[in-house]
C-alpha positions in Angstrom: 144.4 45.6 54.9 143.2 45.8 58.5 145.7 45.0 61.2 145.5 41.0 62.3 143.1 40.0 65.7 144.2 37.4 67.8 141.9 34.8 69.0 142.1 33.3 72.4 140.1 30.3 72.7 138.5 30.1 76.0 139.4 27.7 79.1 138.5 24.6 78.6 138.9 23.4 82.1 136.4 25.8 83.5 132.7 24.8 83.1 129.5 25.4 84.3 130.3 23.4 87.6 133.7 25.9 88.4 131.7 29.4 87.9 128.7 27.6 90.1 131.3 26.7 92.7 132.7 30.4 92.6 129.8 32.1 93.1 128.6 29.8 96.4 131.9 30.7 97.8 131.7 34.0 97.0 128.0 33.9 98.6 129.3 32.0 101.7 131.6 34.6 102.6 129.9 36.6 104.9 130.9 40.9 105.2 132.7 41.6 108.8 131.0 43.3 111.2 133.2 46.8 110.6 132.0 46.1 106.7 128.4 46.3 108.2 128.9 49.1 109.8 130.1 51.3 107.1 127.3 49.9 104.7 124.9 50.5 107.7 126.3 54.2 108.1 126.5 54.7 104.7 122.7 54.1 104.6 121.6 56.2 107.5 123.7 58.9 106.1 122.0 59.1 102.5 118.8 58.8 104.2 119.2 61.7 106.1 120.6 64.1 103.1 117.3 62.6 101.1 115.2 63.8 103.6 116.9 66.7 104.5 116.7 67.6 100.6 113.0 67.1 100.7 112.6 68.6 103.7 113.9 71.8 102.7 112.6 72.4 99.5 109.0 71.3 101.1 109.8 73.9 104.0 110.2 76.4 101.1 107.8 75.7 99.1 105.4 76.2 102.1 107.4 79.7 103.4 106.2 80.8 99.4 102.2 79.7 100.2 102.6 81.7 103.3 104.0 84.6 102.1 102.0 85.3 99.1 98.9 84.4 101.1 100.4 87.4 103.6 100.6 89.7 100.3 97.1 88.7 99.3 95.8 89.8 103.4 98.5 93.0 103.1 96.6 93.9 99.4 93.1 93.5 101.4 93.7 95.4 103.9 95.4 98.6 101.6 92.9 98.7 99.1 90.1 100.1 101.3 92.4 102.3 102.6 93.6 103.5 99.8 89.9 104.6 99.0 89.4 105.7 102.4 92.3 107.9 101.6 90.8 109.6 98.2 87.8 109.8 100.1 89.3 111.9 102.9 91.2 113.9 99.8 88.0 114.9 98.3 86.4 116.0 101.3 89.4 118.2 102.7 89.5 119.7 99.5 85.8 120.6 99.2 85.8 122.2 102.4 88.9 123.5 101.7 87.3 125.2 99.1 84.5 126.0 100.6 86.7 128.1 103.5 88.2 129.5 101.1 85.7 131.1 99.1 83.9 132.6 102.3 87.4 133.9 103.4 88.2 135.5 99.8 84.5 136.8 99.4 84.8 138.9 102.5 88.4 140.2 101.7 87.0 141.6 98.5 84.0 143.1 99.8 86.6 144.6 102.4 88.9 146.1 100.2 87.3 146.2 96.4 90.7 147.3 95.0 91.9 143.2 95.4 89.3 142.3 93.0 89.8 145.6 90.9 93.6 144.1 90.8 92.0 141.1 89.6 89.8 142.3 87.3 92.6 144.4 85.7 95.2 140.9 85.4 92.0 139.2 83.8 91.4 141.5 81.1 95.5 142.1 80.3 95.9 138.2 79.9 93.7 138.3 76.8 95.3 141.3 75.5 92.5 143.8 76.6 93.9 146.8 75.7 94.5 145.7 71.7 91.1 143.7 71.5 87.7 144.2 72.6 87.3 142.3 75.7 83.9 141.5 77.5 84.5 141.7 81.4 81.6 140.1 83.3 80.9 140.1 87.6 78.3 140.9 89.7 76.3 143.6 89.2 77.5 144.5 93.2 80.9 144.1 92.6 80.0 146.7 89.7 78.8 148.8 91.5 81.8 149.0 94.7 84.7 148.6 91.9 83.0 152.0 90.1 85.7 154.1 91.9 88.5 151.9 91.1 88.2 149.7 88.1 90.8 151.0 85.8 90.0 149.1 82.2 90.9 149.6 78.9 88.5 151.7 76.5 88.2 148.5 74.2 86.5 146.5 77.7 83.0 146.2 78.1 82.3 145.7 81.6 78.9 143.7 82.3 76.9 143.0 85.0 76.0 139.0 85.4 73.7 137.8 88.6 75.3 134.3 87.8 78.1 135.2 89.1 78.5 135.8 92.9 80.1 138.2 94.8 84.3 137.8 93.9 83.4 136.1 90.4 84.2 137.2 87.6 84.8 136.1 83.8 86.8 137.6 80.5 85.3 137.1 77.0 87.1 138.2 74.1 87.4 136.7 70.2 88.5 132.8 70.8 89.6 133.2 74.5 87.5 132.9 78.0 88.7 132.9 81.6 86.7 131.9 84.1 87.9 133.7 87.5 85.2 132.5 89.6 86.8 132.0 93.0 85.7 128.4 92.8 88.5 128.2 89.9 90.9 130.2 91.0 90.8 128.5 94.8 90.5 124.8 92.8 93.6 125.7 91.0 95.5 127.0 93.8 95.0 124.1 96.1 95.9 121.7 92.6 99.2 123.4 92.7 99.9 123.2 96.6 98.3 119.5 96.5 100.8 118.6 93.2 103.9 120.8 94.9 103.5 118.4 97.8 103.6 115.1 95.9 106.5 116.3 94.0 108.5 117.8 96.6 
């Protein structure tokens, strides 16, 4: 059985009329003026943290537009020079190139025994002297490296007016190597441009 509740039955004296008359008083009473004050105070001081609050997260809310409207002009402004860039790339390395091939042109004509040197390294990367090898360069370069081209017996050396002057190519089985300066140059100034981005 559940434990016993007591019942209070409720004032009988006190009616309608005696809350009424409690709550005028209660309404009549007026707050001093130090009461007013604080509540006044009170007021003016969660006013101002509201609107700081709001202030500050509407001042960062605009710092964010701004800056990512900043990245957006920064991106702009990169982007073409970015391609200005590759332009400037390409052309440095084409003339590059270019010098280059005069430069190495005239050294061989100079001194044929660079490009006999050449010639020589071609033919041993393929294995030239266990293989017949196929050596192609100008019929000119022929003609000044006759003196000083030392090749393997199995090398057939060809004459090939598609070449120019410093050119040359190796043919053997399933292997080719194109040493045309225009290679050799391109892949020298691959390695110095890729040494330099990887330092």
């Amino acid at each position: 059985m559940n434990a016993a509740v007591r019942w209070l039955a409720p004032e009988l004296g006190r009616g309608r009329e005696a809350v009424a008359l409690e709550r005028q008083e209660q309404l009549q009473r007026l707050p001093t003026l130090q009461e007013v004050q604080a509540i006044e105070q009170s007021a003016y001081e969660e006013g101002l943290a509201r609107g700081h609050a709001e202030g500050l997260a509407q001042g960062q809310g605009e710092v964010r537009r701004l800056a990512a409207q900043f990245e957006g002009i920064v991106d702009n402004f990169s982007r073409p020079l970015d391609r200005l860039e590759n332009e400037v790339m390409a052309a440095l390395s084409e003339l590059s190139v270019r010098v280059a091939r005069c430069l190495v042109g005239r050294a061989y004509q100079a001194d044929p025994a660079l490009l006999a040197g050449l010639a020589r390294a071609a033919v041993d990367a393929v294995g030239g002297a266990s293989r017949e090898v196929e050596l192609r360069m100008h019929p000119d370069d022929i003609t000044a490296l006759a003196d000083t081209l030392d090749l393997p017996q199995a090398a057939r050396l060809t004459g090939d007016t598609s070449l120019g002057r410093g050119d040359l190519r190796v043919h053997a089985e399933n292997m080719r190597i194109d040493g045309s300066l225009d290679a050799r140059i391109e892949g020298a100034l691959a390695a110095v441009l890729g040494q330099q981005a990887h330092p």
